[in-house]
Backbone as a printed PyTorch tensor [residue, N CA C, xyz], in Angstrom:
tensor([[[  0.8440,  -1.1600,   0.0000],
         [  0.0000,   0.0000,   0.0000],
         [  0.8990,   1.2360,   0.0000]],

        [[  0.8070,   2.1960,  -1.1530],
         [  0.9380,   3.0490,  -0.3400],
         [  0.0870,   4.6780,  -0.4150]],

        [[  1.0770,   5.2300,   0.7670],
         [ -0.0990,   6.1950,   0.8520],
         [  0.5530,   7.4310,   0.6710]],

        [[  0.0780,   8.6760,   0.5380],
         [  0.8160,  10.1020,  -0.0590],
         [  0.4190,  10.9730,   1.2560]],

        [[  1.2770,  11.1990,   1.7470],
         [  0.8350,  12.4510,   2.9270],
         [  1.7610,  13.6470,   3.1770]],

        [[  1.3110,  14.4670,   3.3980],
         [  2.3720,  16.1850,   3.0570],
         [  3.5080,  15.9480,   4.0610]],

        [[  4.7780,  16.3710,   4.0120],
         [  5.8630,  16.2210,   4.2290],
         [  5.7570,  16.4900,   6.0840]],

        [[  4.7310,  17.2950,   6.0490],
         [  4.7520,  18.0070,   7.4610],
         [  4.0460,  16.6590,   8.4590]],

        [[  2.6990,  16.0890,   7.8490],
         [  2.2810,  14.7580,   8.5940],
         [  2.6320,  13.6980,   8.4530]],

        [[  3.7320,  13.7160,   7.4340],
         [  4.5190,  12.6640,   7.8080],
         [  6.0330,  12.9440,   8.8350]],

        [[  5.9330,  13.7300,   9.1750],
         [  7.6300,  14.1320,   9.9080],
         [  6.2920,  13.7140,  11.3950]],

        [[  5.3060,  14.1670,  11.7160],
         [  4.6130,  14.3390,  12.9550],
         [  4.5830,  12.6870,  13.1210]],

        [[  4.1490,  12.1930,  12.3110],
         [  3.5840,  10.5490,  12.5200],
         [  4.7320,   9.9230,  12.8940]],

        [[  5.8300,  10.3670,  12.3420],
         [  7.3070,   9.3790,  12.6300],
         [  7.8220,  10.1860,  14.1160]],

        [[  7.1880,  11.1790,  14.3300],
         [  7.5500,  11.5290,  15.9880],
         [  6.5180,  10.6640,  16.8250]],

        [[  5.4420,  10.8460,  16.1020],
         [  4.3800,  10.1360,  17.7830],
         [  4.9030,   8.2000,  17.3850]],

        [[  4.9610,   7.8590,  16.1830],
         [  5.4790,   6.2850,  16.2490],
         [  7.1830,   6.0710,  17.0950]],

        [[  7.6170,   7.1910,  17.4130],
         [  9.2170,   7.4070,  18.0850],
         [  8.5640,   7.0780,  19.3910]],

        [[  7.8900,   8.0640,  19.6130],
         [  7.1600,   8.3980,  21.2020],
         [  7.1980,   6.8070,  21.6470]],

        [[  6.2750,   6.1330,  20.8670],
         [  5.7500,   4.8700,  21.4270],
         [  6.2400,   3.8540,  21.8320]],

        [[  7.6000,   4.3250,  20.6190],
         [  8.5470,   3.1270,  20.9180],
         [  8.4360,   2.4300,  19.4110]],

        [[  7.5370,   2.7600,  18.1920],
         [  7.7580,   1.4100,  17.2390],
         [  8.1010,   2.2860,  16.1670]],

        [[  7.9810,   1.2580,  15.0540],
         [  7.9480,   2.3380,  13.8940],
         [  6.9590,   2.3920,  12.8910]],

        [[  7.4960,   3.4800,  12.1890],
         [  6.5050,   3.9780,  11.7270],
         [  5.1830,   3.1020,  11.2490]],

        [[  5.5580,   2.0580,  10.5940],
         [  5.0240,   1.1770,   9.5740],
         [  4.1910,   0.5820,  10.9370]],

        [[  4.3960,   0.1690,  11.8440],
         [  3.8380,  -0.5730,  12.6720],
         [  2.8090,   0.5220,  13.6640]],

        [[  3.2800,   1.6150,  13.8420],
         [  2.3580,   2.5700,  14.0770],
         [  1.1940,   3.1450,  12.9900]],

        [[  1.1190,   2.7940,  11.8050],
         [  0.0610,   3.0430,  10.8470],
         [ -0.5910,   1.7450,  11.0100]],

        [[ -0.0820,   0.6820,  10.7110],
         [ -0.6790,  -0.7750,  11.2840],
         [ -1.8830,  -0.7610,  11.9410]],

        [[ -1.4720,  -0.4540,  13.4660],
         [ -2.1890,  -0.3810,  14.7760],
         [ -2.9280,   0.6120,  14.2310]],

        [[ -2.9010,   1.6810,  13.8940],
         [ -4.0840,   3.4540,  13.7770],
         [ -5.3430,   2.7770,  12.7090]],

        [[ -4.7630,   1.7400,  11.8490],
         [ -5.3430,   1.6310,  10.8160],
         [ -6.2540,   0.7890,  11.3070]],

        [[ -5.7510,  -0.4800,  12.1750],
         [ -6.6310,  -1.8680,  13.0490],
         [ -7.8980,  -0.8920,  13.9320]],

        [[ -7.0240,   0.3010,  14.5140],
         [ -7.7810,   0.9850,  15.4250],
         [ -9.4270,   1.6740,  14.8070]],

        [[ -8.9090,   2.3320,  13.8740],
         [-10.2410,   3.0780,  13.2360],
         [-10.8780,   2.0420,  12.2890]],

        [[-10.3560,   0.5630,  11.9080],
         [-11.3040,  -0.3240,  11.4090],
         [-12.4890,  -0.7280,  12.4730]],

        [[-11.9010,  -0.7100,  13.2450],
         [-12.6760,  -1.5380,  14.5150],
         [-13.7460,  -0.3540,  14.9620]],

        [[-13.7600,   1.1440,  14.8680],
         [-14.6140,   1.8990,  15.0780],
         [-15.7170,   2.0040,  13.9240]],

        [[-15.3590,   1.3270,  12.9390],
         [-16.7290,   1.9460,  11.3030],
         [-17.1570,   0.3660,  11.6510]],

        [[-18.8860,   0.5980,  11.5620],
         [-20.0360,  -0.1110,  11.3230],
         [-19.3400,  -1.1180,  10.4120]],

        [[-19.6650,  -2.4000,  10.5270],
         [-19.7950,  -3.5260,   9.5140],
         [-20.9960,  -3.9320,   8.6400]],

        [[-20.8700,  -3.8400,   7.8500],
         [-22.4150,  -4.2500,   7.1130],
         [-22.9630,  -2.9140,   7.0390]],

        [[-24.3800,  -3.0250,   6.1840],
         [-25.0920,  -1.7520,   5.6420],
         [-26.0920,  -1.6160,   6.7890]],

        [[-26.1810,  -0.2990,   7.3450],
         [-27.2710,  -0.0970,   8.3490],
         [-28.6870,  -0.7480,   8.6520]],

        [[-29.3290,   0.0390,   6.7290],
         [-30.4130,  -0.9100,   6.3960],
         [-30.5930,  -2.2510,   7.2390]],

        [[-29.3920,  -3.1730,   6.4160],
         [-29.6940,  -4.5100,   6.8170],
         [-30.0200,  -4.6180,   8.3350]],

        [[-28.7380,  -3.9240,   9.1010],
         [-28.8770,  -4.3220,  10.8500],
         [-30.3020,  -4.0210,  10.8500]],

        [[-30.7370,  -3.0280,  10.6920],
         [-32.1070,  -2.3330,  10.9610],
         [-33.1600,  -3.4170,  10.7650]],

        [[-33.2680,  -4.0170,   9.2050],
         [-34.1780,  -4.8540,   8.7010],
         [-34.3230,  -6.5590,   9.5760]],

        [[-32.7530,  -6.5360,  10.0650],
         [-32.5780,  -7.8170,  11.1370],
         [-33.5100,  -7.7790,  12.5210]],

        [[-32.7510,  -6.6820,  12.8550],
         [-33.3890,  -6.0570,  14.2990],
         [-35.2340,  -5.7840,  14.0390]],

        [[-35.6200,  -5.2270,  12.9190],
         [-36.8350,  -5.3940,  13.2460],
         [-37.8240,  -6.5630,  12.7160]],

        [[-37.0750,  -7.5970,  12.1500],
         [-37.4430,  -8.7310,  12.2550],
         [-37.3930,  -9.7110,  13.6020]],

        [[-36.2520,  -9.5840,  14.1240],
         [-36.3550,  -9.8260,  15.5290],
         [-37.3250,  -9.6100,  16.0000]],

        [[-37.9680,  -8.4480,  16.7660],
         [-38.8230,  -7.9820,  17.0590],
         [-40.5090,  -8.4310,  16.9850]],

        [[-40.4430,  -9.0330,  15.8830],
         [-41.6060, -10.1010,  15.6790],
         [-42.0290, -11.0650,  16.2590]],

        [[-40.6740, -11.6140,  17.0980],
         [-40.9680, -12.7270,  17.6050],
         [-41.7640, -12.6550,  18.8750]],

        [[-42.2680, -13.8450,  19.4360],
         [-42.7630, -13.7500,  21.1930],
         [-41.7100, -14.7890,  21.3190]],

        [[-41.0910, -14.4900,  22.4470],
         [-40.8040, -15.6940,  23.1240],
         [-41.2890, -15.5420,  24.6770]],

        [[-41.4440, -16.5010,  25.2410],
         [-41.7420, -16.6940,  26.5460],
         [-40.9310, -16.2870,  27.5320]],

        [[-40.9570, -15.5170,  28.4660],
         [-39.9370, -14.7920,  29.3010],
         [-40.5190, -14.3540,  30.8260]],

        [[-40.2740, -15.2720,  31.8170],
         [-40.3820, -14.3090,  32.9610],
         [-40.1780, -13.3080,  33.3330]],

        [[-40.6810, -12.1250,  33.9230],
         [-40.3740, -11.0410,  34.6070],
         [-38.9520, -11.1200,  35.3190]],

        [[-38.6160,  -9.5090,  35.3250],
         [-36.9150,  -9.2020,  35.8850],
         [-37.0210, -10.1290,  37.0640]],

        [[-38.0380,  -9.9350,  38.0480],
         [-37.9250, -10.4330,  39.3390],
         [-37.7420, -12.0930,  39.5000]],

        [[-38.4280, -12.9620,  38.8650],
         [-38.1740, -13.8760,  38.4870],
         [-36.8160, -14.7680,  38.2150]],

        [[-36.7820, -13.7580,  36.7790],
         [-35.4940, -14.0190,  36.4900],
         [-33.7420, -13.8220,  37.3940]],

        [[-34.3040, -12.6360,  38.4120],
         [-32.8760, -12.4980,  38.9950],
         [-33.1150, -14.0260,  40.0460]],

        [[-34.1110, -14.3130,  40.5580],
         [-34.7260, -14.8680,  41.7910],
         [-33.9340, -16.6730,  40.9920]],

        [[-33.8650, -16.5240,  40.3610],
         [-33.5810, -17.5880,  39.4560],
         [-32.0500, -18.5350,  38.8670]],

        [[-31.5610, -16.9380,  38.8190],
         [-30.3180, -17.5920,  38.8740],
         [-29.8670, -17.1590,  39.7610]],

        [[-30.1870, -16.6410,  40.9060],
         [-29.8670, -16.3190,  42.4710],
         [-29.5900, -18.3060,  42.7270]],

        [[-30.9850, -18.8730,  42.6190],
         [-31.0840, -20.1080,  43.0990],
         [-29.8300, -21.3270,  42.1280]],

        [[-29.5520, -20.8600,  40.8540],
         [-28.7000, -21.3130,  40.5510],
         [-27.1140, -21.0790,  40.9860]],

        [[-26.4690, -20.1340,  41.1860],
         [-25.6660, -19.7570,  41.7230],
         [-25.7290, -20.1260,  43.3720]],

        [[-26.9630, -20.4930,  44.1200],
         [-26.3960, -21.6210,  45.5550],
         [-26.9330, -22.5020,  45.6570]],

        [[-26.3500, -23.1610,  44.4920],
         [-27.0520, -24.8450,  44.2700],
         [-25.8000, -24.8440,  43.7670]],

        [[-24.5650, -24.4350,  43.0540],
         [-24.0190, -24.6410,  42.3780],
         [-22.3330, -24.9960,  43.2580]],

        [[-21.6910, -26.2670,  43.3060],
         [-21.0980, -26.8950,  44.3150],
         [-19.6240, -25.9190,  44.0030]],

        [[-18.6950, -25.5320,  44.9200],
         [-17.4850, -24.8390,  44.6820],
         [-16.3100, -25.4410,  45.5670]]])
């Protein structure tokens, strides 16, 4: 890959990859892993069209109280 950046952000990037301790190449690496992991996967739409298909369903579900009361009883039944 490569990439074109003005003389000035690239002198800055090879100071903060100094800072860190790595280099450069391995500091674009990581920035690059970093802001993949922040952008949405898949098209909104779809999540949307998933999620409100979900939503269709019933399933059978006790109340909060229930439910905590529940695995309360599982957690001291459970041998340690």
């Amino acid at each position: 890959m490569q990439v074109l950046v003005e003389a000035s952000e690239l002198k800055r990037m090879r100071q903060v990859a100094r800072t860190r301790g790595m280099t450069l190449a391995e500091w674009v690496r990581q920035t690059l892993r970093s802001a993949l992991r922040t952008e949405p996967s898949g098209a909104a739409d779809k999540k949307l069209a998933r999620l409100r298909a979900s939503l269709t369903h019933a399933f059978p579900a006790p109340d909060i109280d229930q439910m905590l009361a529940e695995i309360e009883q599982g957690y001291a039944g459970r041998r340690r």
